[in-house]
C-alpha positions in Angstrom: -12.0 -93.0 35.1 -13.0 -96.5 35.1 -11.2 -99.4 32.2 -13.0 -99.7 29.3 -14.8 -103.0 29.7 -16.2 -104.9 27.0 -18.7 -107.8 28.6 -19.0 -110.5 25.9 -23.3 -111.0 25.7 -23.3 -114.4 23.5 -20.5 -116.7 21.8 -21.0 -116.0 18.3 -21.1 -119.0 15.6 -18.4 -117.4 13.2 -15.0 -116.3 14.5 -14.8 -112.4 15.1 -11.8 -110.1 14.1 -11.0 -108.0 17.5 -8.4 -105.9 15.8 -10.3 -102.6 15.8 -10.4 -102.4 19.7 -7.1 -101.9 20.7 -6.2 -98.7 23.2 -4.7 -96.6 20.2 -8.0 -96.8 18.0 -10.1 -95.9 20.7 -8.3 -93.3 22.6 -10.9 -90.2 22.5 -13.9 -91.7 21.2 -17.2 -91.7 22.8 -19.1 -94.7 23.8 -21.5 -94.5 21.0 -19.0 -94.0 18.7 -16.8 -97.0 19.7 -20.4 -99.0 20.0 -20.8 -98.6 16.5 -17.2 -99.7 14.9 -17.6 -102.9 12.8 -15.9 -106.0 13.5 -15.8 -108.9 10.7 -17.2 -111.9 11.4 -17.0 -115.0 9.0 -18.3 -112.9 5.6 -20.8 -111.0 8.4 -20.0 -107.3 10.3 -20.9 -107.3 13.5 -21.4 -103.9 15.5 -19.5 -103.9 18.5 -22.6 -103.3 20.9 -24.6 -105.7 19.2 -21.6 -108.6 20.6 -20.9 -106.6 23.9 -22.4 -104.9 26.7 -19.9 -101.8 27.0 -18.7 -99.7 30.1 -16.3 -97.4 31.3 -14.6 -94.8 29.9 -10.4 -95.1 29.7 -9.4 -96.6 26.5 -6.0 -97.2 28.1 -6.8 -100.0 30.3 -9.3 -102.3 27.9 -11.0 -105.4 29.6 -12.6 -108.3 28.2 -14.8 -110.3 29.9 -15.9 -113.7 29.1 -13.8 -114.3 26.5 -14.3 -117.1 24.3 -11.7 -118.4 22.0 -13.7 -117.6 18.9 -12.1 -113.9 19.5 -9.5 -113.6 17.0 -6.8 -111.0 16.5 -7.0 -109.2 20.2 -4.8 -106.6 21.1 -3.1 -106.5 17.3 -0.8 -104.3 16.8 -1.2 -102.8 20.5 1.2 -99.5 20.7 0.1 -98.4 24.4 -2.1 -99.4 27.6 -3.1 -102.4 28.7 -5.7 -105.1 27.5 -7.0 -107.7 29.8 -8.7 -110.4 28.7 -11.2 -112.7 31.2 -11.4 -116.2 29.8 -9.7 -117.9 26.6 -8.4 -115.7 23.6 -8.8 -116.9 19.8 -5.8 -116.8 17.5 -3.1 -114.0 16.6 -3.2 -112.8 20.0 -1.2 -109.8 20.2 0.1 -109.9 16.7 2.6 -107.1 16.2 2.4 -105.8 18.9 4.4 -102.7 19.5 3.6 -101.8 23.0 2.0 -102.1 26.5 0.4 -105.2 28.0 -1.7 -107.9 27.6 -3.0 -110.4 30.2 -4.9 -113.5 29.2 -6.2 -115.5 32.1 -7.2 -118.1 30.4 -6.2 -119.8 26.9 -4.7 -118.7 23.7 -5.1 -120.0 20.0 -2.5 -120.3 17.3 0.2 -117.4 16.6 0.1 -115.6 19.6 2.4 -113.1 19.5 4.0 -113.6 16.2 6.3 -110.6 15.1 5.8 -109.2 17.9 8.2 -106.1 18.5 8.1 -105.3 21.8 5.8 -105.1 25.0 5.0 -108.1 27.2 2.1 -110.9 26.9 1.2 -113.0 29.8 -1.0 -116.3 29.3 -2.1 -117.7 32.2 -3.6 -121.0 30.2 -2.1 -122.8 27.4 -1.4 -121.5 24.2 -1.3 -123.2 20.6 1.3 -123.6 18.1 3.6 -120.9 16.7 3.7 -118.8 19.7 6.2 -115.9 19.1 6.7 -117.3 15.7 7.0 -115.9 11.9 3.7 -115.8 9.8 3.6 -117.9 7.1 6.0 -117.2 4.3 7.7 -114.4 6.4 11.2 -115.2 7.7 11.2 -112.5 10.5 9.5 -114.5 14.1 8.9 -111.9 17.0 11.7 -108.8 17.3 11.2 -108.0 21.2 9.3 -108.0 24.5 8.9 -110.5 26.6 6.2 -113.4 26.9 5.3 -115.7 29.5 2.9 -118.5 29.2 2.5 -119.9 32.5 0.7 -123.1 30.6 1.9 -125.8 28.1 2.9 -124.3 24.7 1.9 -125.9 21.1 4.7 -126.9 18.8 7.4 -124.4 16.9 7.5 -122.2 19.8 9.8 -119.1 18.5 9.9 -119.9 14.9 12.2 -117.4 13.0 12.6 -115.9 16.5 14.2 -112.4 15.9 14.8 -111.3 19.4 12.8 -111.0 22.5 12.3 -113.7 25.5 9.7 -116.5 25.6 9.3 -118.1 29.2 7.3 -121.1 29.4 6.6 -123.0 32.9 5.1 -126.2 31.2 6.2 -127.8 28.5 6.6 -127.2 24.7 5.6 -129.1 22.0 7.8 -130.3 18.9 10.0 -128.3 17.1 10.5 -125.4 20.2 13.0 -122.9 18.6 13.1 -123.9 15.3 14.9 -121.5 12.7 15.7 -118.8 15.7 18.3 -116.3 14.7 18.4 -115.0 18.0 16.8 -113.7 20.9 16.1 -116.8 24.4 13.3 -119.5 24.7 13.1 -121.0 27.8 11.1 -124.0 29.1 10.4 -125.3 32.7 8.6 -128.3 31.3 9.2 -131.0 29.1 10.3 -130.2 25.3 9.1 -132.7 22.3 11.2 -133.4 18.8 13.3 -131.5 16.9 14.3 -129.1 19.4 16.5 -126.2 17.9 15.5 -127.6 14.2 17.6 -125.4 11.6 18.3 -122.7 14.8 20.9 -120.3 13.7 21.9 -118.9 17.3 20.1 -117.8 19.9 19.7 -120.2 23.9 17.1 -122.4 24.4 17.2 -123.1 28.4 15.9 -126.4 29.9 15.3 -127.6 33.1 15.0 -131.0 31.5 17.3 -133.0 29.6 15.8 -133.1 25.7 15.9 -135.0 22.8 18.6 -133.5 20.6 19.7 -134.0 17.0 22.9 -135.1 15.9 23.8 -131.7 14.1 24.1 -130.5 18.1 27.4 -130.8 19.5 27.8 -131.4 23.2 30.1 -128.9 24.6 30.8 -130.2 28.1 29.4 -128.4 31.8 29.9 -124.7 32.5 29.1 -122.1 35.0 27.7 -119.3 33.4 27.6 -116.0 35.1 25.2 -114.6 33.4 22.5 -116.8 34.2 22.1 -115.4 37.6 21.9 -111.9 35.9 19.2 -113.1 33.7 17.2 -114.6 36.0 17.3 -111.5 38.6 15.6 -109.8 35.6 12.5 -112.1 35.9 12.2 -111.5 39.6 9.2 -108.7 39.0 6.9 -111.5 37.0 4.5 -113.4 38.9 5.6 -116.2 38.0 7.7 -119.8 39.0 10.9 -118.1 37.2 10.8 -115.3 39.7 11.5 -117.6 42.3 15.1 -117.7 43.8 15.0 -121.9 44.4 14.3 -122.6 40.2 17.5 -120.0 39.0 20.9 -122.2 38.4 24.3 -121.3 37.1 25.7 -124.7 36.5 24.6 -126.4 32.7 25.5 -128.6 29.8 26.1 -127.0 27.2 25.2 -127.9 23.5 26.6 -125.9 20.3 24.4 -125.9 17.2 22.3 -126.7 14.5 25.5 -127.4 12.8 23.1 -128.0 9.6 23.1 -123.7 9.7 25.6 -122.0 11.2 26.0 -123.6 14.4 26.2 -120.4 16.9 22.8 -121.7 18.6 23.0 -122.9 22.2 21.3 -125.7 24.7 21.4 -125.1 27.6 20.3 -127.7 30.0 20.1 -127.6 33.9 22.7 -129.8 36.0 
């Protein structure tokens, strides 16, 4: 059995809603079948073969190829398998996802991940704002799993984040962590304003001193043994935080946002 590839043939002129090809909707449909599911574009449908050339036959290992990031919605709700995608990704990228993998080699648009429950999501590009994060008017950010963005990351990185891990080699924009009730951002990179705004508890790890608020109290240098632990669990990823000369034990520590409960934590490289 070969992946189930789906070749992009043009980029369309309205955005397209990927969320019917996903491995659990397509397990044990034929090819003509799956070339004649719908997608929505702008007020438009759009038959799948009529916006890819299709191949391939094992709906558990999808691949998109030249992606464009007018493809909205990819891998949504993704219980099993694996989805790669070849070139730039649209918004909602993995959006509740329950399951499996995604890999996205290059860009990714605005809410990837959000409420994301468990799996793991790999960006090899950038990605835009409210990565991992609540969507709008929910209070409830991604639950689980593990993403790594091996780009720069928009701004409120992790909003509401439940639980889960978000690793990010570059640098995050403003408001990174905002609101988190729990669950472990961290951030090679640079980090912008209003890091930790309204966090409830929950780490944030930096390898560069940031620019804090006054609600966070500074609560001296510590060794922490469970660093090392942590990072030994990245050492599988193929990525900087697998490598043995970026892990640390030695931090300063920061306590808040004392504006909520306080029980967040900075944690900054010494």
């Amino acid at each position: 059995m070969s992946a189930l590839t789906f070749t992009l043939k043009y980029q369309p002129a309205q955005r397209v809603d990927l969320s019917p090809l996903v491995c659990q909707r397509l397990q044990g449909l034929a090819l003509g079948d799956i070339a004649a599911l719908e997608l929505q574009s702008g007020k438009a449908k759009l038959r799948v073969d009529e916006l890819f050339d299709i191949t391939g036959d094992d709906a558990q290992h999808i691949i998109i190829k030249n992606s464009v990031a007018k493809l909205d919605f990819i891998g949504k709700e993704l219980e099993s398998g694996t989805i790669s995608v070849e070139g730039d990704a649209g918004a909602y990228l993995g959006m509740g996802m329950k399951s499996g993998e995604i890999k996205v080699s290059g860009n990714a648009g605005l809410y990837a991940a959000c409420e994301m429950k468990n799996g793991y999501l790999e960006v090899a590009g950038n990605v835009g704002d409210f990565l991992g994060a609540a969507l709008p008017g929910n209070k409830m950010g991604m639950k689980g799993g593990l993403i790594l963005v091996k780009g720069n990351a928009g701004e409120r990185v992790g909003d509401h984040l439940r639980r889960g891990t978000i690793l990010i080699e570059g640098n995050a924009g403003d408001y990174c962590g905002s609101r988190m009730t729990a669950g472990t951002i961290a951030v090679m990179g640079s980090t912008g304003r209003y890091l930790g705004y309204a966090m409830r508890r929950g780490t944030l790890l930096l390898w560069n001193a940031p620019e804090l608020s006054a609600s966070f109290n500074d609560c001296g240098s510590h060794t922490l043994a469970f660093l090392p632990i942590l990072f030994a669990s990245f050492k599988s990823l193929n990525s900087k935080f697998a490598e043995v000369s970026v892990a640390f034990n030695r931090v300063q520590r920061y306590a808040g946002d004392m504006a909520e409960i306080g029980r967040g934590e900075v944690l900054v490289k010494l």
